[in-house]
BAVEX-475721 format. One record per residue (C-alpha): residue number from 1; z, x, y. Coordinates in pm, whole numbers, padded with zeros to 5 digits, always signed. Example, Ala and Ser with C-alpha at 12.3 -4.5 7.8 and 13.67 -1.06 7.14 Angstrom:
BEGIN
<n->1 w->+00780 u->+01230 v->-00450>
<n->2 w->+00714 u->+01367 v->-00106>
This chain:
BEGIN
<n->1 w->-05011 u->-03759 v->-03703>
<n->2 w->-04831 u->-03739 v->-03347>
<n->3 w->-04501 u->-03965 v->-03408>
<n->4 w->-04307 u->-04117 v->-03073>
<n->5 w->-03914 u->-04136 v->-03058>
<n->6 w->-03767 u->-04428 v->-03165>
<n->7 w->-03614 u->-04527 v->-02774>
<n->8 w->-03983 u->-04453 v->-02645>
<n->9 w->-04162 u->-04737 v->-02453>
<n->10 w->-04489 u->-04889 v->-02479>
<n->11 w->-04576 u->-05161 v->-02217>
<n->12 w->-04739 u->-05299 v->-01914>
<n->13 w->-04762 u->-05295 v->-01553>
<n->14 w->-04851 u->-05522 v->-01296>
<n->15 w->-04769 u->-05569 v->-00945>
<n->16 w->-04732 u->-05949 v->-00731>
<n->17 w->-05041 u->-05975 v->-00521>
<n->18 w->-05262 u->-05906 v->-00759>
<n->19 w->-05139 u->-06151 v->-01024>
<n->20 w->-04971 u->-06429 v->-00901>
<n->21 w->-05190 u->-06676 v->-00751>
<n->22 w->-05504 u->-06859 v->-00906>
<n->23 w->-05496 u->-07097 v->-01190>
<n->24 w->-05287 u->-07374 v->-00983>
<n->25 w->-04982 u->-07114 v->-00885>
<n->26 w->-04837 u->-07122 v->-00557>
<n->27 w->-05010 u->-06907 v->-00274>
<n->28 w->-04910 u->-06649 v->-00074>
<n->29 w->-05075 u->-06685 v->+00306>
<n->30 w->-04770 u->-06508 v->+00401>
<n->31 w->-04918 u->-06168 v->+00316>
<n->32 w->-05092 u->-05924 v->+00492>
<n->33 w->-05306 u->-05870 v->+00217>
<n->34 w->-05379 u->-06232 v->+00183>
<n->35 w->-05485 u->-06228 v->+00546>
<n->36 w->-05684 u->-05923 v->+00553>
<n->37 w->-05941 u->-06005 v->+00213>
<n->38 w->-06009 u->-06357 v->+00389>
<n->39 w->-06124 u->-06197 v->+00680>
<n->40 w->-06472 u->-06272 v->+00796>
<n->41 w->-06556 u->-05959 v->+00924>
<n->42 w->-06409 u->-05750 v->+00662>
<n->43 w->-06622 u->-05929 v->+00385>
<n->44 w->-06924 u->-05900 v->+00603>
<n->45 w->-06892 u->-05554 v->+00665>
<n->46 w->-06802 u->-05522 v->+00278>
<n->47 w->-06496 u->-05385 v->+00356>
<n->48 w->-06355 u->-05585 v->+00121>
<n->49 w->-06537 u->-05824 v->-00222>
<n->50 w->-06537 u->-06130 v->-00069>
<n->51 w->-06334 u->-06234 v->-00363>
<n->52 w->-06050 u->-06444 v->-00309>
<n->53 w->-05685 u->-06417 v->-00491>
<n->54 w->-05616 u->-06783 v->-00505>
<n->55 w->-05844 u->-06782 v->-00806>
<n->56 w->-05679 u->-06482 v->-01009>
<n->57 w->-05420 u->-06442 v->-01275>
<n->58 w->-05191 u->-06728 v->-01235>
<n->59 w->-04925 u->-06540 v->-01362>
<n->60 w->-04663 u->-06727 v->-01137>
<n->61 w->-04734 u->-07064 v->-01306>
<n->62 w->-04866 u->-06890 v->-01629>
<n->63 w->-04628 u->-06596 v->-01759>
<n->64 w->-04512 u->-06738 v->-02027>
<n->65 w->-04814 u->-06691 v->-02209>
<n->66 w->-04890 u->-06333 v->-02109>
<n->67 w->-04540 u->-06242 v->-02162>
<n->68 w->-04579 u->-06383 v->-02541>
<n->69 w->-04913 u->-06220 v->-02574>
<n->70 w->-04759 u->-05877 v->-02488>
<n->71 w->-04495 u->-05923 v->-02773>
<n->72 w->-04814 u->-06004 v->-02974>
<n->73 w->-04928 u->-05676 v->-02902>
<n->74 w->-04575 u->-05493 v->-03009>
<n->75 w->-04491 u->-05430 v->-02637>
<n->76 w->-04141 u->-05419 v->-02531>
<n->77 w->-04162 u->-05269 v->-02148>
<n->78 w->-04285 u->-05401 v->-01840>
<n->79 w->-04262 u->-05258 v->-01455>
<n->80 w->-04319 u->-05616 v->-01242>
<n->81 w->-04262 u->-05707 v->-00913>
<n->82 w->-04107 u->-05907 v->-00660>
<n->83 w->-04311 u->-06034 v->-00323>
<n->84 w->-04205 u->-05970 v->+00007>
<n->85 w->-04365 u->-06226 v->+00185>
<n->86 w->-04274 u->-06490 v->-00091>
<n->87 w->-03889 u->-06385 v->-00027>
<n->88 w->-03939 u->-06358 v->+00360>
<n->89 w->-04194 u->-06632 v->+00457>
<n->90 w->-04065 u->-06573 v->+00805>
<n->91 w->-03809 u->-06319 v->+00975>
<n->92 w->-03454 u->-06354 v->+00857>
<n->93 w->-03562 u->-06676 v->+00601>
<n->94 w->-03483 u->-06597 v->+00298>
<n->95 w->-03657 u->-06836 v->+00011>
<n->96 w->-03418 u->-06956 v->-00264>
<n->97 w->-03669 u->-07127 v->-00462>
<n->98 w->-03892 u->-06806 v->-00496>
<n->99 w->-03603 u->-06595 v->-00585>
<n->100 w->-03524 u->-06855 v->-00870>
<n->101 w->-03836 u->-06869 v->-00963>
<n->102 w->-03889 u->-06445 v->-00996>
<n->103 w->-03517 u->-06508 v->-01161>
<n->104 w->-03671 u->-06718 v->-01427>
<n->105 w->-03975 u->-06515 v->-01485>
<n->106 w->-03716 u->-06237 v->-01570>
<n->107 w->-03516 u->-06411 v->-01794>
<n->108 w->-03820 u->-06495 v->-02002>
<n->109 w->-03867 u->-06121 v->-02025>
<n->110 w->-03546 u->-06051 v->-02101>
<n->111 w->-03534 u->-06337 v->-02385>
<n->112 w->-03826 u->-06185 v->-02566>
<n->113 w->-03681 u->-05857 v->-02567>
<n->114 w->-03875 u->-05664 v->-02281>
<n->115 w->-03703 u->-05329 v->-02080>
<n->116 w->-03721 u->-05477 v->-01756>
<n->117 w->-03818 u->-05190 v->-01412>
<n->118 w->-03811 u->-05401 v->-01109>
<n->119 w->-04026 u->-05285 v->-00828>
<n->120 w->-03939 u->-05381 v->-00531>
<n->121 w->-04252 u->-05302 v->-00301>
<n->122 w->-04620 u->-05287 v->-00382>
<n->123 w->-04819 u->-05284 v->-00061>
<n->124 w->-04823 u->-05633 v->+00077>
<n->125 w->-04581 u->-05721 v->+00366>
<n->126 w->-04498 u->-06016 v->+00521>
<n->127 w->-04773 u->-06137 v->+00789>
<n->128 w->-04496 u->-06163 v->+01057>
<n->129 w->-04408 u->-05807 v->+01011>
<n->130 w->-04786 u->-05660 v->+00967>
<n->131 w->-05056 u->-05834 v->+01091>
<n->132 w->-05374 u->-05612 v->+01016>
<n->133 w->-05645 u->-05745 v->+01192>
<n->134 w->-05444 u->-05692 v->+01484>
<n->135 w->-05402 u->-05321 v->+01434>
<n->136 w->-05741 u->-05279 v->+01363>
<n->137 w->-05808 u->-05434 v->+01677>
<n->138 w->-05581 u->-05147 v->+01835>
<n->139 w->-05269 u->-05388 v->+01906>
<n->140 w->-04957 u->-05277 v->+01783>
<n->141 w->-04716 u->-05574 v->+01822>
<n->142 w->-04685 u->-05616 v->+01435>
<n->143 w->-04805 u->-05306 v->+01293>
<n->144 w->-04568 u->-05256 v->+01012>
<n->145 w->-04452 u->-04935 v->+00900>
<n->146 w->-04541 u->-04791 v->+01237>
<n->147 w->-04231 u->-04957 v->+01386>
<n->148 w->-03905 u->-04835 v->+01239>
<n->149 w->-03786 u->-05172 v->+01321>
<n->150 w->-03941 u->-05277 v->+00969>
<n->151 w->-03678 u->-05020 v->+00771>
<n->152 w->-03410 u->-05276 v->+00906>
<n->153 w->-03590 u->-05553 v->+00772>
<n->154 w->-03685 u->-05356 v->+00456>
<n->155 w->-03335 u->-05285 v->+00352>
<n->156 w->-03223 u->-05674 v->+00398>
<n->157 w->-03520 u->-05759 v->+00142>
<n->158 w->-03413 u->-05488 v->-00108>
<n->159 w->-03040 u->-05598 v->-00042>
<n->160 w->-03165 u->-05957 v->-00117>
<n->161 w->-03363 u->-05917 v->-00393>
<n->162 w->-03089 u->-05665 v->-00620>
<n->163 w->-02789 u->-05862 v->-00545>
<n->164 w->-03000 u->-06195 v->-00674>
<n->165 w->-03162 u->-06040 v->-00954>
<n->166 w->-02970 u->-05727 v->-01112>
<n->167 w->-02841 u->-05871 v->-01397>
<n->168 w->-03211 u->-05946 v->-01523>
<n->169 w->-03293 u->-05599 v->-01450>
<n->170 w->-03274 u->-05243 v->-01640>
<n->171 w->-03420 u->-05020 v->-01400>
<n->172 w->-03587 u->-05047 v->-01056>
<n->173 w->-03844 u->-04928 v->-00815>
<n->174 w->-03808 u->-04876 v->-00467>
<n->175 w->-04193 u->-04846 v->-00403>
<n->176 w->-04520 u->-04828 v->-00553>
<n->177 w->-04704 u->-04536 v->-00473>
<n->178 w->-04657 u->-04505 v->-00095>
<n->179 w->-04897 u->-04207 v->-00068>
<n->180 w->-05162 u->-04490 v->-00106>
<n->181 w->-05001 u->-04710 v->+00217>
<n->182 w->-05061 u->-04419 v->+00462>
<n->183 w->-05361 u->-04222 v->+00286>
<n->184 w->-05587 u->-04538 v->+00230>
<n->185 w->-05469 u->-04752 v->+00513>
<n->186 w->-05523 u->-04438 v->+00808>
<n->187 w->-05701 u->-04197 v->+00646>
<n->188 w->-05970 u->-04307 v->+00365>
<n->189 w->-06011 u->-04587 v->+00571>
<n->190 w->-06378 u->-04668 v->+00362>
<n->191 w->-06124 u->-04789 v->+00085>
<n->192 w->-06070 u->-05126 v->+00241>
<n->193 w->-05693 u->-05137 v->+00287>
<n->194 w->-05549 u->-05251 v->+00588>
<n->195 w->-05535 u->-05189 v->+00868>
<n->196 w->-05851 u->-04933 v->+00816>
<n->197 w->-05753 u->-04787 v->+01137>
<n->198 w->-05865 u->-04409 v->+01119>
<n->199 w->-05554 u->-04235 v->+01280>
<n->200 w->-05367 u->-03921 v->+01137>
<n->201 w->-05119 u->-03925 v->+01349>
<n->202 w->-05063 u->-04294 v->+01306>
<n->203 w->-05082 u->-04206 v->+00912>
<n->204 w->-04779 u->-03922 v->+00967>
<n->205 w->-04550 u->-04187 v->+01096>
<n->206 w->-04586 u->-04459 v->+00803>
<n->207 w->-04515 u->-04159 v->+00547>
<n->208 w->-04220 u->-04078 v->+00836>
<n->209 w->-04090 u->-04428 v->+00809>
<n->210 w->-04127 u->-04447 v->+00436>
<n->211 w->-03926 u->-04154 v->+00335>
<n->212 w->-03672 u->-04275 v->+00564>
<n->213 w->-03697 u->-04672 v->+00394>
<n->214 w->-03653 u->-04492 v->+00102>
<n->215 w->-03384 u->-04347 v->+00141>
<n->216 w->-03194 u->-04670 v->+00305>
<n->217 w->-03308 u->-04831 v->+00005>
<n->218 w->-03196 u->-04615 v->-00265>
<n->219 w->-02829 u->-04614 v->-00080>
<n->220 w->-02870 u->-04982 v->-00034>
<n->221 w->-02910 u->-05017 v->-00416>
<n->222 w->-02653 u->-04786 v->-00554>
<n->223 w->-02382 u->-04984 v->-00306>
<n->224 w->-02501 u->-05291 v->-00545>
<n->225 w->-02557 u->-05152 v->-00888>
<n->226 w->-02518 u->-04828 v->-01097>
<n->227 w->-02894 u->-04890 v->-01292>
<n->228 w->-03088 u->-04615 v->-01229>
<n->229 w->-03359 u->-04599 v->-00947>
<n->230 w->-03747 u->-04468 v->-00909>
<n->231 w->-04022 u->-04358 v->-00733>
<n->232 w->-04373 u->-04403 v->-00813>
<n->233 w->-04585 u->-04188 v->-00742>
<n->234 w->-04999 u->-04166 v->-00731>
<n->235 w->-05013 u->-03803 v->-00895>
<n->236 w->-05347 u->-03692 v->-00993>
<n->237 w->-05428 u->-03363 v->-01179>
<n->238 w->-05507 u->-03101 v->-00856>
<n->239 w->-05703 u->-02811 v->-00939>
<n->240 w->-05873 u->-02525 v->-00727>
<n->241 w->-05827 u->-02228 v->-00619>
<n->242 w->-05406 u->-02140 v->-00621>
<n->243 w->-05342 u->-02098 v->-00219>
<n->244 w->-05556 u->-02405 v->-00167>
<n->245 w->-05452 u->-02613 v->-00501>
<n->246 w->-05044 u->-02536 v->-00402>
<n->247 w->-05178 u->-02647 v->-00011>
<n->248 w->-05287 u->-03017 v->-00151>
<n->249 w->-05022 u->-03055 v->-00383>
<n->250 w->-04758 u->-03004 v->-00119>
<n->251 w->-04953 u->-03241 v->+00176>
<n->252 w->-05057 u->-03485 v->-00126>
<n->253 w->-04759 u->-03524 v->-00336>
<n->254 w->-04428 u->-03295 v->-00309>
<n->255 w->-04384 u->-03351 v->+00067>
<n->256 w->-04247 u->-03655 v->+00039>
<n->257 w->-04090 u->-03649 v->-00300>
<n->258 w->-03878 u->-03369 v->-00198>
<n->259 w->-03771 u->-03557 v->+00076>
<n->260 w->-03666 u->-03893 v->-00086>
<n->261 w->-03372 u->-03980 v->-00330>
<n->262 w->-03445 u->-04128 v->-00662>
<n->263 w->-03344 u->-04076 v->-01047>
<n->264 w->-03648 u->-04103 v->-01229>
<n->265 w->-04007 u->-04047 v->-01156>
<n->266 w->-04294 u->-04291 v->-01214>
<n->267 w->-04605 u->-04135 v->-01257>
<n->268 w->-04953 u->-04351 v->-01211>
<n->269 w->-05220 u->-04097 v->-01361>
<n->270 w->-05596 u->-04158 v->-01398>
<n->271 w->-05773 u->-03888 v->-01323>
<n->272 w->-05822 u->-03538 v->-01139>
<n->273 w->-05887 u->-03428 v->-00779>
<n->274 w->-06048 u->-03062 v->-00751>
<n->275 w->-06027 u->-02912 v->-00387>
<n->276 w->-06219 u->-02653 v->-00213>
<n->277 w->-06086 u->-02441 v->+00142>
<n->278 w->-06249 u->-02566 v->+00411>
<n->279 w->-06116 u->-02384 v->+00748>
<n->280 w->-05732 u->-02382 v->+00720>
<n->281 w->-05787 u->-02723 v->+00530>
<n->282 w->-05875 u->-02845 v->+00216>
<n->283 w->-06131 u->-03117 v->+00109>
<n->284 w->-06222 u->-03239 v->-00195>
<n->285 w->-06528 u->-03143 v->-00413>
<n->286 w->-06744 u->-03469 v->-00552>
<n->287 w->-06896 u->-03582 v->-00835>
<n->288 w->-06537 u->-03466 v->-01034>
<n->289 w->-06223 u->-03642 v->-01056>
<n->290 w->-06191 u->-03911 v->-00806>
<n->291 w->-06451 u->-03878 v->-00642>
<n->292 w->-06716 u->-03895 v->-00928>
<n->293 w->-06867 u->-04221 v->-00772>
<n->294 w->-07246 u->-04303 v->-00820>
<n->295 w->-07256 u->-04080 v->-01115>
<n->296 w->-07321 u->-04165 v->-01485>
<n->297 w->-07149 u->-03824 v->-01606>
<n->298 w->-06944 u->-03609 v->-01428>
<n->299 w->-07085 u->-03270 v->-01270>
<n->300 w->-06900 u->-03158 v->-01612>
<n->301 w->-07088 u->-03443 v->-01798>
<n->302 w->-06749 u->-03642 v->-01833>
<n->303 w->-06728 u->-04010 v->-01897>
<n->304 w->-06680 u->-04168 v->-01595>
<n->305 w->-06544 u->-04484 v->-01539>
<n->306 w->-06686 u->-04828 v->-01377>
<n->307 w->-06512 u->-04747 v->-01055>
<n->308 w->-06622 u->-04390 v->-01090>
<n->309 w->-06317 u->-04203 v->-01204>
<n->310 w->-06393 u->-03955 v->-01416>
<n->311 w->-06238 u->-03978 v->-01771>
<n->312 w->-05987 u->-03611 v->-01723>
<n->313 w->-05694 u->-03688 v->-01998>
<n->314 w->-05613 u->-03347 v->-02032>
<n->315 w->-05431 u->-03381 v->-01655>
<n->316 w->-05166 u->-03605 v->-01703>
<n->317 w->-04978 u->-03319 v->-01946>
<n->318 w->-05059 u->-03076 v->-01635>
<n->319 w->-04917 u->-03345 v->-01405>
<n->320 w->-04621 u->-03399 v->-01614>
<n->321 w->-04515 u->-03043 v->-01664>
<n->322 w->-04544 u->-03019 v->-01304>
<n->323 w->-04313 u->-03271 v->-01237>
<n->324 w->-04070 u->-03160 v->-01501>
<n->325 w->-04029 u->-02821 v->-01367>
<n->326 w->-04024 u->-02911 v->-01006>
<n->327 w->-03769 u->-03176 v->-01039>
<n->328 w->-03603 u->-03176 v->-01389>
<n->329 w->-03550 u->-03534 v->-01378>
<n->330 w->-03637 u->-03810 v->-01620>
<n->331 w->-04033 u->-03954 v->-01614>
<n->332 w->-04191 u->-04229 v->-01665>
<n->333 w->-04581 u->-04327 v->-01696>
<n->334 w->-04560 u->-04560 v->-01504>
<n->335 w->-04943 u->-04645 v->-01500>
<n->336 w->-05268 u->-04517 v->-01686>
<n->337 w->-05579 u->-04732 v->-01760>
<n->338 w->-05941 u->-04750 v->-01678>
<n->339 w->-06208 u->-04972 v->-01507>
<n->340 w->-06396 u->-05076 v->-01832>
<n->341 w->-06547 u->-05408 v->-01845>
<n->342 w->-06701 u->-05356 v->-02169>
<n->343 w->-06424 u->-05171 v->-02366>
<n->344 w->-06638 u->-04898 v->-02452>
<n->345 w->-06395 u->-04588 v->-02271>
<n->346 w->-06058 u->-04803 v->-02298>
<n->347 w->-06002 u->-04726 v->-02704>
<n->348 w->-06054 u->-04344 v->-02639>
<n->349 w->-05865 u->-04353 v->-02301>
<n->350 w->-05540 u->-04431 v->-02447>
<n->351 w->-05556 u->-04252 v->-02724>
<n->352 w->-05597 u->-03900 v->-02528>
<n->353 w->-05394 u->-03988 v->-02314>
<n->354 w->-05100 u->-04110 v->-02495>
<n->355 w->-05180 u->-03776 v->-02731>
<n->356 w->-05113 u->-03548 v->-02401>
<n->357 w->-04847 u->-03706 v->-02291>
<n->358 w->-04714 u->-03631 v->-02625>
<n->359 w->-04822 u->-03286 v->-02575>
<n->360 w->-04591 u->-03277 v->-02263>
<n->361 w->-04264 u->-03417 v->-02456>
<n->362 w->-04342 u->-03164 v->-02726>
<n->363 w->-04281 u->-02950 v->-02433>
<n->364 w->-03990 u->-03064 v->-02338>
<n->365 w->-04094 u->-03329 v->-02081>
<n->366 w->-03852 u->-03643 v->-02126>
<n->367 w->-04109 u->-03882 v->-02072>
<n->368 w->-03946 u->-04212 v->-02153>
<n->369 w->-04187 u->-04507 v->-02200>
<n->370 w->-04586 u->-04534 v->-02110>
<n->371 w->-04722 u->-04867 v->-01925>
<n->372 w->-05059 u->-04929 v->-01926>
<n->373 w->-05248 u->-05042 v->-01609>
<n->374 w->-05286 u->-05357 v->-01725>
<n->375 w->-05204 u->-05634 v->-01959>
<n->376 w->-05509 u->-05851 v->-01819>
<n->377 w->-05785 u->-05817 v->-01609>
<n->378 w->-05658 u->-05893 v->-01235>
<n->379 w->-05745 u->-05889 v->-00832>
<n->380 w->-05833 u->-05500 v->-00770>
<n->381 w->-05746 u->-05517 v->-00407>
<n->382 w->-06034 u->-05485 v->-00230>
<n->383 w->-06276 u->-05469 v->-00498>
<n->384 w->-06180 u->-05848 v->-00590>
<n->385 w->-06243 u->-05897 v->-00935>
<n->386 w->-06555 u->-05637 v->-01012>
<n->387 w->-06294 u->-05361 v->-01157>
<n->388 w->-06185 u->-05467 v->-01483>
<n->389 w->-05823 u->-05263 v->-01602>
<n->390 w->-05713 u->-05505 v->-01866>
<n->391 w->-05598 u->-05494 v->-02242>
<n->392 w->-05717 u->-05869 v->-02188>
<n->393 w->-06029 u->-05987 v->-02049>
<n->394 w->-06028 u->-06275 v->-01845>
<n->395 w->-06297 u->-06535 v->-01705>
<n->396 w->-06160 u->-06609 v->-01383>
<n->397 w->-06361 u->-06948 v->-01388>
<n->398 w->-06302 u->-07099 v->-01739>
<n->399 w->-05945 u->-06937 v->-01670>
<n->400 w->-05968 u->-06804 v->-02048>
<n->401 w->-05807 u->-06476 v->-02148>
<n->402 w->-05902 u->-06295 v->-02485>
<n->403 w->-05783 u->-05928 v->-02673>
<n->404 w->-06005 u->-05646 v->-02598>
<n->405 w->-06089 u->-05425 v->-02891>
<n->406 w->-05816 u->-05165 v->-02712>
<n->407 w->-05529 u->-05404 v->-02730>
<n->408 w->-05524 u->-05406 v->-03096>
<n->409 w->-05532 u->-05050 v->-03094>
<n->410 w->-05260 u->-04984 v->-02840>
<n->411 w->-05080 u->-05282 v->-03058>
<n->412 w->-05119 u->-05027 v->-03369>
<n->413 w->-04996 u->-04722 v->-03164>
<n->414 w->-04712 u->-04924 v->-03009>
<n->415 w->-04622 u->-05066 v->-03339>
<n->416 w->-04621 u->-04781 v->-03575>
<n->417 w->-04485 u->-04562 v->-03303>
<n->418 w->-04775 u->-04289 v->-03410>
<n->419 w->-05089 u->-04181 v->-03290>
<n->420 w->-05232 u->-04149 v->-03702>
<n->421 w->-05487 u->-03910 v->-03823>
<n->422 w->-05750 u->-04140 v->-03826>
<n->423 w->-05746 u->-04188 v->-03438>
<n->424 w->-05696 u->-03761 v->-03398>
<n->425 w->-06011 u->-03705 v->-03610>
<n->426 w->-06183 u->-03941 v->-03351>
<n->427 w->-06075 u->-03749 v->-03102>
<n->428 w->-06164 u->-03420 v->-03271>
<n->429 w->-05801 u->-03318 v->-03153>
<n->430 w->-05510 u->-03151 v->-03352>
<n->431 w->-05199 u->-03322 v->-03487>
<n->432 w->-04946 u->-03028 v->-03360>
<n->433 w->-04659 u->-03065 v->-03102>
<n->434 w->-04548 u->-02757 v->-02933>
């Protein structure tokens, strides 16, 4: 068997927007997210589902339960997050009765025993401060992290948000992958994030203004509190050819953690991205990885997931031995999970993963907790509820929630603190740490 310390973590994340509303919780119209899935033209186009987030989770009105269900299942970590445009309905107005009501939320964590990571920012911003129809539309009068006016008002919602809420808190995030802002919002604009406005240069100054929020943010912080403070990261496994594999990892990933201050690393894994030269460039190479879409196996005859992710588990070790020797700072998983509506990859998806990851702290990787992506079933941005990530499954019209088959097994790996010999011989994979 594969044992985990003692002080390791297994838990959850989740982020606002995706979560909060449905089930009779307040809304958010505040949002540019909210703004940009209601759009008639984007659901016409199918840009985006066409599903709607006002009947999701509930999690605002509802955590109670979900928290209790996750002690059910032996969890006792969590990464959750605080909403922008909840906390800043309108420029300089900041909400007390949200901020009591994320206070509360916490406390209920911290009363049933949870490590608490606060993160700060996940995507949506406040409609006054991005409105992304606009920029689609090629005006720029609230285009968001293309003005460097919106570090300013950035660093008063961070400011806001730790001095109310820091002694619910253990750790915190500045930001939620922010590769994903620029790469899906200017680049992959087929994605269906906002704005979908296909500009590099446009993409270069988000990452720009980023790095620099960042940085104001992780000063900001440590003014307010000495808890420690992370990035997360979207890190998948690259692979190619060296010159063009170090090429991507450098434009993809390093550039801007090497220019950013944190203490600990989140890393959100799910799968591998293999590149190929093209010109001075790179691109990538389908039907692998990421970009295994409309195919029932991989071109390696992988599992591939209902998004069309192939199944790679082997990569997160890669990608956390990376990270350890580049940085030599403290990591978290900070999310790994699948698209699986029927539970039929989930059980074997944790399982190999959780046994590299062991892999990597066998070699000296201090990999402190891993949170699965997610506790429940939830509003996949713009795939609206068709992707199914949860532990739970939920009907999103009877509002019931249930236990997957892969929630009592994560329960039995979270409780025992092993990965047994039983789950290794379904794996076909050896019990040794290096």
């Amino acid at each position: 068997m594969m044992e985990f310390p003692e002080n390791f973590k297994f838990g959850w994340s989740q982020s606002g927007f995706q979560f909060e509303m449905g089930g009779g919780s307040p809304l958010d119209q505040n949002s540019d997210w909210f703004k940009w899935v209601h759009d008639k033209e984007n659901i016409i186009s199918g840009l985006v589902s066409g599903d709607l987030p006002e009947n999701g989770v509930g999690y605002l009105k509802n955590y109670a339960f979900f928290h209790q269900e996750a002690k059910r299942m032996g969890l006792n970590a969590v990464r959750v997050g605080v909403e922008w445009s909840r906390l800043f309905p309108e420029k300089g107005s900041f909400n007390e009765d949200v901020i009591n009501t994320y206070g509360q939320i916490l406390k209920d964590l911290k009363d049933k025993g949870f490590h608490v990571i606060l993160n700060l920012y996940h995507w949506s911003m406040p409609l006054w401060l991005h409105d992304p129809i606009m920029v689609r539309k090629g005006k720029f009068e609230r285009s968001g992290w293309l003005m460097e006016s919106t570090l300013d008002h950035f660093q008063e919602f961070v400011e806001s948000s730790v001095k109310s809420l820091d002694d619910l808190v253990d750790e915190y995030v500045i930001v939620n992958e922010p590769n994903v802002i620029w790469k899906a919002g200017f680049v992959l604009t087929r994605m269906g994030f906002p704005p979908s406005y296909l500009d590099f240069e446009k993409a270069e100054i988000v990452k720009e203004n980023l790095m620099k929020a960042c940085n104001l943010a992780y000063k900001s912080i440590k003014g307010i509190t000495k808890k420690k403070v992370g990035i997360v990261y979207a890190m998948a496994d690259i692979q190619g050819d060296e010159e063009v594999k170090e090429k991507a990892k450098m434009e993809e990933e390093f550039s801007f953690l090497d220019g950013v201050n944190w203490d600990w690393l989140g890393v959100n894994y799910y799968t591998r991205i293999v590149v190929e030269p093209i010109g001075e460039n790179f691109t990538v190479k389908r039907g692998l990885g990421m970009y295994a879409q409309g195919y029932s196996t991989s071109l390696e005859g992988r599992v591939v997931s209902d998004n069309g992710w192939e199944v790679y588990p082997e990569g997160i070790r890669n990608v956390l031995l990376e990270s350890w020797r580049r940085y030599g700072k403290e990591i978290y998983v900070t999310e790994n999970g699948v698209s699986d509506s029927k539970d039929m990859i989930r059980p074997w998806y944790i399982v190999s993963h959780l046994y590299y990851v062991r892999k990597a702290m066998g070699e000296g990787v201090p990999v402190k907790g891993y949170l699965h992506w997610s506790l429940v079933d939830n509003y996949e941005w713009s795939s609206g509820f068709s992707q199914r990530f949860g532990l739970m499954g939920m009907d999103f019209k009877s509002r019931k929630a249930w236990w997957r088959p892969s929630a009592y097994l994560y329960k039995e790996i979270a409780t025992s603190r092993e990965i047994d010999k039983r789950m290794l011989n379904y794996l076909n994979l050896s019990d040794s740490v290096e």
